[in-house]
N, C-alpha and C positions, 0 to 999 in steps of 0.2 A: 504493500500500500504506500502510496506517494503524500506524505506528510506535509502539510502549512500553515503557518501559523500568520492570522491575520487581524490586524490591531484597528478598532475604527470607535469614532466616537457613541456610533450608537448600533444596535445588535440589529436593525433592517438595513443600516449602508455598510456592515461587517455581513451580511448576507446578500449583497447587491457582489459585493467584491470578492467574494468566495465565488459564486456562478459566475462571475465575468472571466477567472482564472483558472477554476477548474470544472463551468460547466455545471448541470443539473444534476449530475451523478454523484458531486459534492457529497462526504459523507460528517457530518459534526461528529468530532468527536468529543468536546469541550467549550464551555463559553468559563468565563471569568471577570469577574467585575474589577479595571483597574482604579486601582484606591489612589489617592495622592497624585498629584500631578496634577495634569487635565484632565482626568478621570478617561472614560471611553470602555470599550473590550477589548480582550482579548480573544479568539476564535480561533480553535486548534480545528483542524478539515483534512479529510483526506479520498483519495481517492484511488480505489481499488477495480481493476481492468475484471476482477470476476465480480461487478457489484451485481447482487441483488435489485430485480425490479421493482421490490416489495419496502426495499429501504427508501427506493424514491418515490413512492406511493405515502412513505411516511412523513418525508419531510417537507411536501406538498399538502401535508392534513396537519401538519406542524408549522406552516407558514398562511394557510387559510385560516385555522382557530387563532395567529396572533393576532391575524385582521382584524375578526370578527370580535377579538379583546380590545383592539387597539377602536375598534368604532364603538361599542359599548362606551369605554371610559368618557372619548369624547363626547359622545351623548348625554353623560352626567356632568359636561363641564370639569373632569381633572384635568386640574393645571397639567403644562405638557412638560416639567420638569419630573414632576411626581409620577405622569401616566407614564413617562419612560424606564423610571424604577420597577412600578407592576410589571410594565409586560418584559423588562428585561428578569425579573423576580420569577414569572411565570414561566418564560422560556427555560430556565433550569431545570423543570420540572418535568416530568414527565408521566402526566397524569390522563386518565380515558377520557375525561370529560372538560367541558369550559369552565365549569362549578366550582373543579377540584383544583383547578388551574389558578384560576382567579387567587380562590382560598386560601393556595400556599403562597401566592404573592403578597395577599392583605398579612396572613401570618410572617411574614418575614419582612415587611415593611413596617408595617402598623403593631401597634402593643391592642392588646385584649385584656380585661381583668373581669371577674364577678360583679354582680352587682353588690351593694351594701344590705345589708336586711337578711339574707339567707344562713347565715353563719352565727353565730352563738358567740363571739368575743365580744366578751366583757369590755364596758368601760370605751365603748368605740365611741368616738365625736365624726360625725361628718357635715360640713358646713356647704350647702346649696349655694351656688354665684352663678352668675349670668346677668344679660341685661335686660331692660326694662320686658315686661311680655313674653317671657322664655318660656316661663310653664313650671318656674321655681318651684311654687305654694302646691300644684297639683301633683307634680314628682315628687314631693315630699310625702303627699299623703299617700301616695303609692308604693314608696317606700317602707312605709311605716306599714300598710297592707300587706307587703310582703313581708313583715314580720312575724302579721299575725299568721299568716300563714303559716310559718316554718314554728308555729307555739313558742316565738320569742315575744319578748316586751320592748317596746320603746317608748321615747318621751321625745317632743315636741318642744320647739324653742325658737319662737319668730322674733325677728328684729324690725320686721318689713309693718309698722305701726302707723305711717303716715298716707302710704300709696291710698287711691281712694277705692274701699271696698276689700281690701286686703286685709284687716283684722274680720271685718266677718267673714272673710271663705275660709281662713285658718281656723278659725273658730267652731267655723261649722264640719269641715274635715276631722277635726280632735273629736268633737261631740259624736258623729258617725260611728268613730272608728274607737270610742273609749278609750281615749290617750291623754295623758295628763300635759299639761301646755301652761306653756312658761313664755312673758311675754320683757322682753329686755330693747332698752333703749340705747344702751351705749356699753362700752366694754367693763364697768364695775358691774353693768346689772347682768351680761350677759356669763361673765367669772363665776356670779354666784348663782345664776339658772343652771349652769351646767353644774356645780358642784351639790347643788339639789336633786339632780337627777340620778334615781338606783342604778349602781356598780355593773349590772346583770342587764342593764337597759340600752339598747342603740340609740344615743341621742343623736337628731336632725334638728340642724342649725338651719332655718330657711330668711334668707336676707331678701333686704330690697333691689330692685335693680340698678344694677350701678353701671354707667357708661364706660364703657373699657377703653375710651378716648381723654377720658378725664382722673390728669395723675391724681387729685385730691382724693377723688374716689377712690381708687383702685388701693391710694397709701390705707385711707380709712378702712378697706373689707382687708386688706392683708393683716393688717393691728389685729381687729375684731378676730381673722383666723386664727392668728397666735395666741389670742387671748384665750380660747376655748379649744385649743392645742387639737384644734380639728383638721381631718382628712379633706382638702377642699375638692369639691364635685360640679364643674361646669355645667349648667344645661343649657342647650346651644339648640336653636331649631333646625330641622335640617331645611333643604332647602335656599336657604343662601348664597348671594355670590359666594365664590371661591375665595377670592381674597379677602374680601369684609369678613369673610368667617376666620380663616387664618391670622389675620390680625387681630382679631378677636381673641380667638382662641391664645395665642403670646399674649397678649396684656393680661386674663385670667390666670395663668401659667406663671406669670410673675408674681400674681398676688396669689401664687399658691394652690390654687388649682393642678391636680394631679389625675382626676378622672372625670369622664363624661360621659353623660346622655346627652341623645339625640331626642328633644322631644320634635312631632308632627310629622312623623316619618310618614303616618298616613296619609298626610296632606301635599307632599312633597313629591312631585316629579324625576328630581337632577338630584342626586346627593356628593357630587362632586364638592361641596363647601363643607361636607360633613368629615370627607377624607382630608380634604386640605386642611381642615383646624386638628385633627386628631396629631398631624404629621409635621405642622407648624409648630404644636405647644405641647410636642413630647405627651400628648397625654393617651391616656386607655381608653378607651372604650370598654364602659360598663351596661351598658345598657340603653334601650329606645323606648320613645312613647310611642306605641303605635295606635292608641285611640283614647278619646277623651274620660271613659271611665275608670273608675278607682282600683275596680277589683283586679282588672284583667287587661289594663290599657299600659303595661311597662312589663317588658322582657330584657332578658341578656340576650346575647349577643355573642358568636364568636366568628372566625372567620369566612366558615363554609355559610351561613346564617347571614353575615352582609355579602356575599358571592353572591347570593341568590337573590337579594335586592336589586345588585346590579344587573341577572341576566334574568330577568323575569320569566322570561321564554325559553331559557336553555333546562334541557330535560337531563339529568343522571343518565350514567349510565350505568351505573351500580346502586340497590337497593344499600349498598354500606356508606353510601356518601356520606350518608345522616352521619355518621358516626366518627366523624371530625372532631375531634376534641370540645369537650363539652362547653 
């Protein structure tokens, strides 16, 4: 087999230059992401006088599903720095279906965590931020629902006292869901709401929404998070430009924000602004609103799970796809 090694900025003009050179019969034998530098690939090919007809039937069903990845993304609006990651992410991969493809791209791009509520530690703080009409106060309550679910206890602790209408839907969430609700105005009272809260309880800290263009702001929710030495939880609608989200999502990020939902996912065409802020502000993904009620309108999330967001139309081709990491 006649071996070469072909270096180009991005892994479809590293496959323009491989068949220019040695032809459709071109066999990959390696791709490699180069680090440092100008970034780019590296593409190791060769090509073998006894090839198989079978291997070029594959790398023709290996260059039609990048397409058909690479027009998806664009469809959702990913930025085309980030959509070059996935599908160079994907192409490593060597998976039967678009699904599984996708899947190990967002897994190997993107972070995934749990959602908060399902788990039993003690003593957990998680503090709600986003900006104004995110869906703060309703992810709260849903979180708190999913406690009861799993026969854990939680307690409630809203800052959000001014906004108009927002002390009674907190209010009336706690009263639903038989949660004890603690109501603090600035970081002495919010110190001693969370030190009032049982050891054995998931406290949810749900704030106001704060403009994540305004440093005053963002200084005052970062204080408030240290103050209550909370796990900060972005909710971020999906749906958004690309970049409004991603800057969005870094200014949350600075003030502490480590994980996100996506609320309105059902509302939501393009989720390209959902990837961009995930991939901007380092954070995880824990979870999506995918409908306005309490019980049953907030899921986790993992990779093969937003795959299938993306290709709404792409069918399995294995009954074990489900079975992608939980």
């Amino acid at each position: 087999m006649r071996l070469k090694t072909f270096t180009a900025d991005t892994l479809p003009e590293a496959m323009t230059a491989i068949r220019a050179a040695l032809g459709a019969e071109a066999v990959i034998l390696s791709t490699t992401e180069i680090r440092g530098g100008g970034g780019g690939v590296e593409v190791v090919a060769g090509l073998d006088d006894g090839f198989d007809a079978t291997d070029e039937l594959a790398i023709e069903q290996a260059d039609q599903d990048a397409r058909e990845l690479g027009e998806a993304l664009q469809l959702h609006r990913v930025p085309e720095e980030l959509a070059e990651r996935l599908l160079f992410a994907a192409g490593t991969q060597r998976h039967a279906d678009e699904i599984l493809s996708l899947a190990a791209a967002f897994d190997s791009v993107l972070r995934f965590a749990p959602l908060p509520g399902g788990e039993a530690k003690r003593g957990r703080v998680v503090m709600l931020m986003g900006p104004p009409g995110a869906g703060k106060t309703a992810t709260a309550a849903k979180l708190c629902a999913l406690r009861r679910v799993a026969r854990q206890r939680a307690s409630l602790i809203t800052l959000d006292l001014d906004s108009a209408g927002a002390r009674d839907q907190v209010r009336t969430f706690a009263q639903a869901l038989n949660l004890p609700l603690h109501e603090a105005r600035d970081e002495a009272a919010l110190a001693a709401a969370v030190a009032a809260c049982p050891t054995d309880h998931l406290v949810i800290v749900d704030t106001a929404g704060a403009n994540p263009f305004e440093p005053a702001e963002m200084t005052r929710l970062a204080r408030l998070r240290g103050t209550a030495e909370a796990e900060g939880l972005l909710v971020l609608p999906a749906g958004g430009d690309a970049l409004e989200s991603a800057e969005t999502a870094e200014a949350f990020a600075a003030a502490g924000a480590r994980l996100m939902v996506a609320s309105r996912v059902d509302a939501a065409r393009r989720l390209g602004g959902l990837i961009a802020a995930l991939q901007a502000g380092g954070l995880s993904l824990a979870g999506l609103g995918v409908a306005p009620s309490i019980g049953s309108g907030l899921t986790g999330v993992n990779p093969v799970s937003l795959a299938r967001l993306f290709l709404p139309g792409a069918v399995p081709a294995r009954a074990s796809a489900t079975g992608t990491r939980p």
